[in-house]
Steps between C-alpha positions, in 0.01 A plus 500: 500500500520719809797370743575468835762808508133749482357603788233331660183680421195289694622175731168288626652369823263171596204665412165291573147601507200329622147616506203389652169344411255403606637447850801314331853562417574510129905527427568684161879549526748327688839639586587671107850599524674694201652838370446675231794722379496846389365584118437107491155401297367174713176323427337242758267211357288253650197281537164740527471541865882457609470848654681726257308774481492477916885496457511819270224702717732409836788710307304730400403550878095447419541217735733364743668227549378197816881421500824634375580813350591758190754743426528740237816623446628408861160629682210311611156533313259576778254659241425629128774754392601744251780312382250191358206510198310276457321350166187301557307267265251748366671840427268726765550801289243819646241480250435856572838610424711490160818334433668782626351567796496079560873494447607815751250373785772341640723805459245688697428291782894543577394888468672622172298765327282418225705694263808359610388167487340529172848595391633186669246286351534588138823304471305186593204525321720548195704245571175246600377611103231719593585839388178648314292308784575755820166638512338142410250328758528125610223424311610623171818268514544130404629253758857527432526898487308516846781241640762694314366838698509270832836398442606888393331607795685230738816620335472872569557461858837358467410238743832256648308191472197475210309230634237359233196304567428276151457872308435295159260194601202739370615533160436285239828293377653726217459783720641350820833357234542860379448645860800306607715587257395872555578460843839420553570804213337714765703326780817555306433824405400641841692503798500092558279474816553167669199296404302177619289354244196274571369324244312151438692487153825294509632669120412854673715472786789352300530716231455848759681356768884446648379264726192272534399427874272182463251475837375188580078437564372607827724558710661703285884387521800591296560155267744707268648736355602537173718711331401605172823609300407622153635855463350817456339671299243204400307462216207288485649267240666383833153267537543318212845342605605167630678668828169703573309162502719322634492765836150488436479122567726512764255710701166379376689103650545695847076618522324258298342242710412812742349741296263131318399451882443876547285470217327243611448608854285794319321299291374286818 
């Protein structure tokens, strides 16, 4: 569990956003207000549609806020930086370009030299468990080694705040249980970015996470948040305890009867 004597890494200040449709107003956040503390692992949950993926793209400076604000480390986001990566859903590796080459794009867009950044990127792809894959195409990689190569290539930029975007809702459920597991090795192992999680899976963000933020439905609107305070490392046996479950419950009591209406609203 991270604690309040770290330094603040990201602070959302009464940050709202509204968009609009078909000539009407449509509020998807309303006045979020938390920090996030250096090195700290945080996962937000919610009802589909509570804006959370809104809230993670307004850090990341891919949109901006109607209201409020963001800091990173003290300054105000006014637009995507270096210090941020970003994991989406699907792992947009360059089909036309190996693991190698997917993994030090990043590297070269901040202008290192390829051979320099190859050299930087070998330590993650070895540590991601794809060494004998570096001159290996998208295409000739299962799910979970093209999301390991995203998250290696996410990684080798050293970013201050990892933000990820559900990385592991494409993989099937053994994958996605390993993928966890392999993910706070890598987070461990590496240099600790401060990350925010999204996920729609309550046992995800418990067993990654120091902290659960729980949004409420649309508005999105901080109902909770909950410290998670098993220690570190974890091992996946974790899930099969009563204290896991009983978090588990906890959370799932906080979102229920939204996410059955969300679920309902789609079906309509």
């Amino acid at each position: 569990m991270i604690v309040a004597e770290h330094a603040v890494k990201l602070e959302l200040a009464d940050v709202s956003k509204t968009y609009e449709r078909k000539g009407q107003a449509v509020e998807v956040l309303d006045r979020v207000n938390f920090s996030i503390y250096e090195g700290e692992f945080v996962a937000i949950v919610g009802a589909s549609g509570c804006g959370k993926t809104t809230l993670l793209r307004i850090v990341d400076g891919l949109e901006s806020a109607s209201m409020g604000a963001v800091r990173i480390g003290g300054k105000l986001v006014s637009g995507p930086g270096r210090d941020r990566g970003f994991v989406f859903q699907q792992d947009n590796l360059f089909p036309w370009r190996t693991v190698m080459r997917n993994v030090t794009f990043g590297l070269e867009l901040q202008g290192v030299k390829v051979k320099d950044a190859r050299e930087a990127a070998q330590p993650y792809i070895d540590l991601v468990q794809l060494s004998g894959f570096e001159n290996h195409y998208p295409h000739e990689l299962s799910g979970g080694m093209r999301q390991r190569a995203n998250l290696a290539r996410a990684f080798a930029i050293k970013p201050e705040l990892l933000l990820m975007d559900e990385p592991f809702a494409a993989l099937d459920a053994q994958t996605r249980e390993l993928m966890q597991d392999e993910l706070l090795k890598i987070w461990e192992r590496s240099s600790k970015s401060t990350i925010v999680f999204i996920t729609h899976q309550i046992d995800e963000a418990v067993f990654l996470a120091d902290r659960v933020v729980v949004l409420t439905s649309r508005p999105g609107r901080i109902r909770e948040v909950v410290p998670i305070e098993f220690g570190r490392p974890r091992d996946l046996s974790l899930k099969r305890t009563p204290e896991f479950v009983a978090v588990i419950d906890h959370i799932w009591g906080l979102i229920e009867k939204e996410v059955k209406s969300a679920m309902i609203s789609r079906e309509e």
